[in-house]
RODO-776012 format. One record per residue: residue number from 1; chain; x, y, z of N, C-alpha, C in turn. Coordinates in nm, 2 decimals. Example, Ala and Ser with C-alpha at 12.3 -4.5 7.8 and 13.67 -1.06 7.14 Angstrom:
2
{1; 'A'; {1.32; -0.57; 0.78}; {1.23; -0.45; 0.78}; {1.32; -0.33; 0.78}}
{2; 'A'; {1.28; -0.22; 0.71}; {1.37; -0.11; 0.71}; {1.29; 0.00; 0.79}}
//
This chain:
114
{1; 'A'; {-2.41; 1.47; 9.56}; {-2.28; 1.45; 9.50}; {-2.20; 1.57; 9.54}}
{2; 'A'; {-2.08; 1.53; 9.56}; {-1.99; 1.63; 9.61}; {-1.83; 1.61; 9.63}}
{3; 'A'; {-1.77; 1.70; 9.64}; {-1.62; 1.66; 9.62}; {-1.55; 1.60; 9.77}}
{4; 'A'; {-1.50; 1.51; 9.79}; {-1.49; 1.43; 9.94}; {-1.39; 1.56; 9.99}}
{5; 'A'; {-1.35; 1.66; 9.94}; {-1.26; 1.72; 10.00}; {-1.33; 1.82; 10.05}}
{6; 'A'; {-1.49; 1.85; 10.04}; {-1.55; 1.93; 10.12}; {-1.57; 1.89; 10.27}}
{7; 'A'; {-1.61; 1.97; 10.34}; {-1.66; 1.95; 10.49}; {-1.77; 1.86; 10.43}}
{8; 'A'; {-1.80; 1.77; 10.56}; {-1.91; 1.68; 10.56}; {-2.01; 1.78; 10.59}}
{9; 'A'; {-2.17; 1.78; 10.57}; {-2.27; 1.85; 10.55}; {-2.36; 1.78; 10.65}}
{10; 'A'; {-2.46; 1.85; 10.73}; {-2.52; 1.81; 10.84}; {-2.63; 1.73; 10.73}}
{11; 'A'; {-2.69; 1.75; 10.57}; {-2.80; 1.71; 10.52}; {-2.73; 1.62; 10.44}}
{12; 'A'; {-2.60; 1.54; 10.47}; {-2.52; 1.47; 10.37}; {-2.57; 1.31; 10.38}}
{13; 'A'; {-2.61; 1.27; 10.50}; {-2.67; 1.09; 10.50}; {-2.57; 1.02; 10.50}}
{14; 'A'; {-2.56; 0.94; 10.41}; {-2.52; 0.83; 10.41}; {-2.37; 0.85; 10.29}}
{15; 'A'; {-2.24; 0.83; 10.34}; {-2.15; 0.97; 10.25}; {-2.08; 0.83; 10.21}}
{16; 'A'; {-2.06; 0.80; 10.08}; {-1.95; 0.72; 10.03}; {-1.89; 0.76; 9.89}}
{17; 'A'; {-1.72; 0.69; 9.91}; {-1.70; 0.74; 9.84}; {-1.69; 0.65; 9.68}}
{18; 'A'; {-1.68; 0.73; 9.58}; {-1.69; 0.66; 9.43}; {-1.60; 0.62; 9.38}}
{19; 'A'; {-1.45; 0.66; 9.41}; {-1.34; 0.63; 9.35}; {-1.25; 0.52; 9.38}}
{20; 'A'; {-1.17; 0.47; 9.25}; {-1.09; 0.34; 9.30}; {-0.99; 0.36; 9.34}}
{21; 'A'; {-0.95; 0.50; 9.35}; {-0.82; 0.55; 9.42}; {-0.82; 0.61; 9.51}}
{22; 'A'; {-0.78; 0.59; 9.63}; {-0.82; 0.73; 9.76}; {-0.77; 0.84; 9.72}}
{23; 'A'; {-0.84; 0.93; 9.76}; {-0.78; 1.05; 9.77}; {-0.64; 1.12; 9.78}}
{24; 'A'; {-0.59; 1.18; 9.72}; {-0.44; 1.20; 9.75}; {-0.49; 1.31; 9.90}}
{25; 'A'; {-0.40; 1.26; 9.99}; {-0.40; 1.40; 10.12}; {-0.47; 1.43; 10.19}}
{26; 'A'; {-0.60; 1.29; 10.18}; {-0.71; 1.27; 10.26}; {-0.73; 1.14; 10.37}}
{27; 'A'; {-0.71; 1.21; 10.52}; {-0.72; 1.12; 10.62}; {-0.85; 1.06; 10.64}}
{28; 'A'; {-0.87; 0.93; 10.65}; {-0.98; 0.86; 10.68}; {-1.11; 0.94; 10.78}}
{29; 'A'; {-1.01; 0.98; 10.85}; {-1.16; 1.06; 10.96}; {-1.21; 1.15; 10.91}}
{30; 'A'; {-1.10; 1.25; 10.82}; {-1.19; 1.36; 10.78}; {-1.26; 1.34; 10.68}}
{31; 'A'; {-1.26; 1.25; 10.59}; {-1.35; 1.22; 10.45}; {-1.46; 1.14; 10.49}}
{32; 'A'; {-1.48; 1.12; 10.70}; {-1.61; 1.08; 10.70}; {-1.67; 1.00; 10.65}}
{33; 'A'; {-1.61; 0.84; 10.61}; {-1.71; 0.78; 10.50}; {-1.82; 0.68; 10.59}}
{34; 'A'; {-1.93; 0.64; 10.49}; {-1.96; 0.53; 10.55}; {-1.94; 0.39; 10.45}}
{35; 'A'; {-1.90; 0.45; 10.34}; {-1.82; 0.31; 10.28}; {-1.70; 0.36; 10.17}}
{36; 'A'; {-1.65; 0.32; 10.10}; {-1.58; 0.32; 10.03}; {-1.59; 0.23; 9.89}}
{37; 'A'; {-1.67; 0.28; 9.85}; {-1.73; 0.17; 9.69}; {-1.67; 0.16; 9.59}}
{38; 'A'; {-1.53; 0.16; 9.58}; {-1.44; 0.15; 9.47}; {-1.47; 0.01; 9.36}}
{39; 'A'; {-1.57; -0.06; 9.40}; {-1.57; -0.14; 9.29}; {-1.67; -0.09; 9.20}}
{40; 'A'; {-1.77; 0.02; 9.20}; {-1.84; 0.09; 9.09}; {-1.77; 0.20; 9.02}}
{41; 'A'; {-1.66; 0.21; 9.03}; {-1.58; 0.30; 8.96}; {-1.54; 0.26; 8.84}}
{42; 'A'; {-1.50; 0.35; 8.77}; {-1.49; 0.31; 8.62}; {-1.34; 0.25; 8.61}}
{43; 'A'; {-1.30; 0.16; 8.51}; {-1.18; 0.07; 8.49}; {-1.09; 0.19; 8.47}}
{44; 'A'; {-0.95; 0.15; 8.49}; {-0.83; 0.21; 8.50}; {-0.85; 0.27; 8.41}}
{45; 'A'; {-0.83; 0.20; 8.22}; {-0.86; 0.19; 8.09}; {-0.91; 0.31; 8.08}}
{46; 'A'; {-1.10; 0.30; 8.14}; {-1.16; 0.44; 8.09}; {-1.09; 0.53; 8.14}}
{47; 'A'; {-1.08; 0.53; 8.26}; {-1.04; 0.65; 8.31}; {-0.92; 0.76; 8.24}}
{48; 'A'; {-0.79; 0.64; 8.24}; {-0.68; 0.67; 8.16}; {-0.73; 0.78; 8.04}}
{49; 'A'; {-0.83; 0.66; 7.94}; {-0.88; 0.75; 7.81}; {-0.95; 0.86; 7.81}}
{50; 'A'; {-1.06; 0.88; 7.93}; {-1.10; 1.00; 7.95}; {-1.03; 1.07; 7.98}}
{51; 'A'; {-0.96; 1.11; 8.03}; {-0.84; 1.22; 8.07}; {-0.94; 1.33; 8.16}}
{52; 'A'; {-1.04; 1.33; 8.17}; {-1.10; 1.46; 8.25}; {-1.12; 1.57; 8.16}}
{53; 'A'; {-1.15; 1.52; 8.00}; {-1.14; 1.57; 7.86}; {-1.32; 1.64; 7.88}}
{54; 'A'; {-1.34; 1.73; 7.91}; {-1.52; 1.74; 7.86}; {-1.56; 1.74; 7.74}}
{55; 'A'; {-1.47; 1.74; 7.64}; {-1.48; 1.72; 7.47}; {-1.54; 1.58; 7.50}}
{56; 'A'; {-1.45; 1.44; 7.57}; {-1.50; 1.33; 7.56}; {-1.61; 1.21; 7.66}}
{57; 'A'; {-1.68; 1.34; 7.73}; {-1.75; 1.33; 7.81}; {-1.90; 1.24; 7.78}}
{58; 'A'; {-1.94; 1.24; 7.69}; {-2.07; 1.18; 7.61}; {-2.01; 1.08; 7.60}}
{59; 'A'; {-1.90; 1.04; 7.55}; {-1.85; 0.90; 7.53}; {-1.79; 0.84; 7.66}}
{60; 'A'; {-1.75; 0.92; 7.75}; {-1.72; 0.85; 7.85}; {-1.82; 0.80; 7.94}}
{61; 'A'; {-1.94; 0.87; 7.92}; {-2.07; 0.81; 8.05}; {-2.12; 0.72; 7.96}}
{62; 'A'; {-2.12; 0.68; 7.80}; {-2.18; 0.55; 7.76}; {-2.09; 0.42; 7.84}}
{63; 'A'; {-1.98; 0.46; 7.76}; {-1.90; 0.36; 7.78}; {-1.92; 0.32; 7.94}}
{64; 'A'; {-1.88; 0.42; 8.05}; {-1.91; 0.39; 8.15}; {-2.02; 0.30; 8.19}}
{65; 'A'; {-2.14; 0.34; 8.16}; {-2.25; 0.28; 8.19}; {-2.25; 0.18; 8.07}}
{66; 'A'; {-2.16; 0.10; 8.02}; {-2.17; -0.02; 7.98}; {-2.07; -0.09; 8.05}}
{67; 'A'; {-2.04; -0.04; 8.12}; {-1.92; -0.11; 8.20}; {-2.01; -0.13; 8.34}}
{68; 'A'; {-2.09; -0.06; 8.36}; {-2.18; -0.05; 8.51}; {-2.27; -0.15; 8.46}}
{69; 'A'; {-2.28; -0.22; 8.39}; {-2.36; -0.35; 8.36}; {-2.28; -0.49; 8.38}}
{70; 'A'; {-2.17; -0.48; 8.39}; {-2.07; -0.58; 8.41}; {-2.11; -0.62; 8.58}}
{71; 'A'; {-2.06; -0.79; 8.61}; {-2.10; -0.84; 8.70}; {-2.10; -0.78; 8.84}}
{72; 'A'; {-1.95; -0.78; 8.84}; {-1.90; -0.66; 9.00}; {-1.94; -0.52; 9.00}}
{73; 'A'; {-1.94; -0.46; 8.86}; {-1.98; -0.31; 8.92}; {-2.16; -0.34; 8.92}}
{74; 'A'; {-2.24; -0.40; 8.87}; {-2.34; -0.39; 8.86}; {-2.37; -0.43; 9.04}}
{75; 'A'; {-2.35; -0.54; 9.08}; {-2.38; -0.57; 9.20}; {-2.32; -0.42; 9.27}}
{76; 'A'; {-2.20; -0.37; 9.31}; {-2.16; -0.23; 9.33}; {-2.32; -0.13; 9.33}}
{77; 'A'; {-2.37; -0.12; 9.19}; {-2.41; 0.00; 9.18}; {-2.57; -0.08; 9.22}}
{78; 'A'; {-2.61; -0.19; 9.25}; {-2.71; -0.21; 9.32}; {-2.73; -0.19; 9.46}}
{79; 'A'; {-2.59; -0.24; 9.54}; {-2.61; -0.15; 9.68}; {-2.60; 0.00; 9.71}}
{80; 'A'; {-2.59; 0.06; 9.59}; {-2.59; 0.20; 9.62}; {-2.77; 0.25; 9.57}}
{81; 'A'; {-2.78; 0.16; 9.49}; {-2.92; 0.19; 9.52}; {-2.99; 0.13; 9.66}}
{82; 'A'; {-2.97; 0.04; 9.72}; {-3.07; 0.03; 9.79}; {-3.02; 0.10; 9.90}}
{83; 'A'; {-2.89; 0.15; 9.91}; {-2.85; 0.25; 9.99}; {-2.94; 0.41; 10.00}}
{84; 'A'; {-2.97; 0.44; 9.83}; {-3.02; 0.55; 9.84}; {-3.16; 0.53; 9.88}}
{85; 'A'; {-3.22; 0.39; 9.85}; {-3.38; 0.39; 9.89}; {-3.41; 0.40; 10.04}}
{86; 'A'; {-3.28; 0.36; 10.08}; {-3.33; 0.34; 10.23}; {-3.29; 0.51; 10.28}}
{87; 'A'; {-3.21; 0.63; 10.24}; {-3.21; 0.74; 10.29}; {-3.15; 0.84; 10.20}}
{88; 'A'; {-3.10; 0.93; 10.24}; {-3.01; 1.06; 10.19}; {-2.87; 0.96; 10.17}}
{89; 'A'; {-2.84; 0.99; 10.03}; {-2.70; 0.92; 10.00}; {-2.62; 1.04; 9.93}}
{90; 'A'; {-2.49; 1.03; 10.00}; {-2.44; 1.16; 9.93}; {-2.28; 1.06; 9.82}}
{91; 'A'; {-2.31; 1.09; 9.72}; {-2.12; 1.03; 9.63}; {-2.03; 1.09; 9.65}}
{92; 'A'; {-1.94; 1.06; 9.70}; {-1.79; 1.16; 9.69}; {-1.72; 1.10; 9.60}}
{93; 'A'; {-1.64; 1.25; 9.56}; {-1.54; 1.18; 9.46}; {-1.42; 1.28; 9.48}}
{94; 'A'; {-1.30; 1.29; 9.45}; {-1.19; 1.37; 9.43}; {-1.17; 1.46; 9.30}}
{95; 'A'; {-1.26; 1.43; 9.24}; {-1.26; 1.50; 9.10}; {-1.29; 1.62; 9.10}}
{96; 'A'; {-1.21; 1.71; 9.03}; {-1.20; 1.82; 9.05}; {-1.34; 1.86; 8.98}}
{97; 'A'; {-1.36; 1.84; 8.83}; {-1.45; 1.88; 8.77}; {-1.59; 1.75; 8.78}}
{98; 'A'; {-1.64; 1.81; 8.90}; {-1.75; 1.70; 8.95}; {-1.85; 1.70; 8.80}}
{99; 'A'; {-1.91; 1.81; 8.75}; {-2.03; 1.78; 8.68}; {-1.98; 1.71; 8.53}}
{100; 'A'; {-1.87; 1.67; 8.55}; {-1.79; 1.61; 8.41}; {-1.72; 1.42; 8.46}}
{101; 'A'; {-1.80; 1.37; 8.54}; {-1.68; 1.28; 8.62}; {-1.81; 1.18; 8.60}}
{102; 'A'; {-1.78; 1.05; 8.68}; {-1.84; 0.95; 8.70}; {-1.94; 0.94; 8.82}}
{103; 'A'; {-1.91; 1.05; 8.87}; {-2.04; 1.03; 8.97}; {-2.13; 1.10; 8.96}}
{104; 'A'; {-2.15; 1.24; 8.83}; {-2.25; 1.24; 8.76}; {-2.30; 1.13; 8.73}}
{105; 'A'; {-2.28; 1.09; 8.64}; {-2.34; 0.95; 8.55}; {-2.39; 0.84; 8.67}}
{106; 'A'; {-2.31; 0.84; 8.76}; {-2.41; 0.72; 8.89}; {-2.50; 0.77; 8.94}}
{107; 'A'; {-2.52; 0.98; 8.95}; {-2.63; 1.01; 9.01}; {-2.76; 0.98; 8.95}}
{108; 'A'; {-2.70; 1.01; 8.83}; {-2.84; 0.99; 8.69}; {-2.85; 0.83; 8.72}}
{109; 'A'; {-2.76; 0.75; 8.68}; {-2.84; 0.60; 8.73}; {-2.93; 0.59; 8.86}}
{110; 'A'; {-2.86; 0.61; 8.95}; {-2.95; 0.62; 9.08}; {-3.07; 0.69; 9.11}}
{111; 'A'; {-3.08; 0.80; 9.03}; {-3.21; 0.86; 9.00}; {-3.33; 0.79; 8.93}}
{112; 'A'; {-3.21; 0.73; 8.77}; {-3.32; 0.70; 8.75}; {-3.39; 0.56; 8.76}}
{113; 'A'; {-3.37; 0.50; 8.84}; {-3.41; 0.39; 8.96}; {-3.50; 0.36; 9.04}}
{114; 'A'; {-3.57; 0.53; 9.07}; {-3.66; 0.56; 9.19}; {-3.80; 0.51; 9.13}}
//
């Protein structure tokens, strides 16, 4: 996991990104992707409500991951599993405060999957 605004990493695999919004200021080629999975991203709603709050961070990865059980993001967050089984899968995201965001919470799902 990593912020798509880094350099791509020679140990990074398979690089997609997690958000339903591209990146502000980021050209296609340099963010390197090999997909763009905006349908496992969390609804407008949460997001709005979370604010990037870490006070409301416990409540934003439940909620989230009851939302990651819904039909589209569930299918979503099944090809990123079989993305990760088949190799090195890296999440990008634009969020500034990565260990507070939603692609924490998909790494832990994806982990705990293995």
């Amino acid at each position: 996991m990593r912020r798509v605004y880094d350099e791509p990493g020679p140990d990074d695999g398979a690089r997609v990104l997690v958000d339903r919004i591209w990146p502000r200021g980021m050209r296609k080629e340099r963010a390197a992707l090999d997909e763009w999975a905006k349908d496992v991203a969390p609804s407008d709603e949460l997001r709005r409500w979370y604010g990037h709050d870490p006070g409301r961070y416990a409540d934003f990865a439940r909620r989230y991951r009851v939302e990651l059980a819904e039909s589209g993001r569930a299918q979503a967050l099944a090809r990123l599993r079989d993305r990760a089984a088949s190799g090195r899968l890296t999440l990008l995201t634009a969020t500034r405060n990565v260990d507070h965001s939603h692609a924490t919470v998909l790494t832990v799902e994806l982990s705990e999957s293995d």
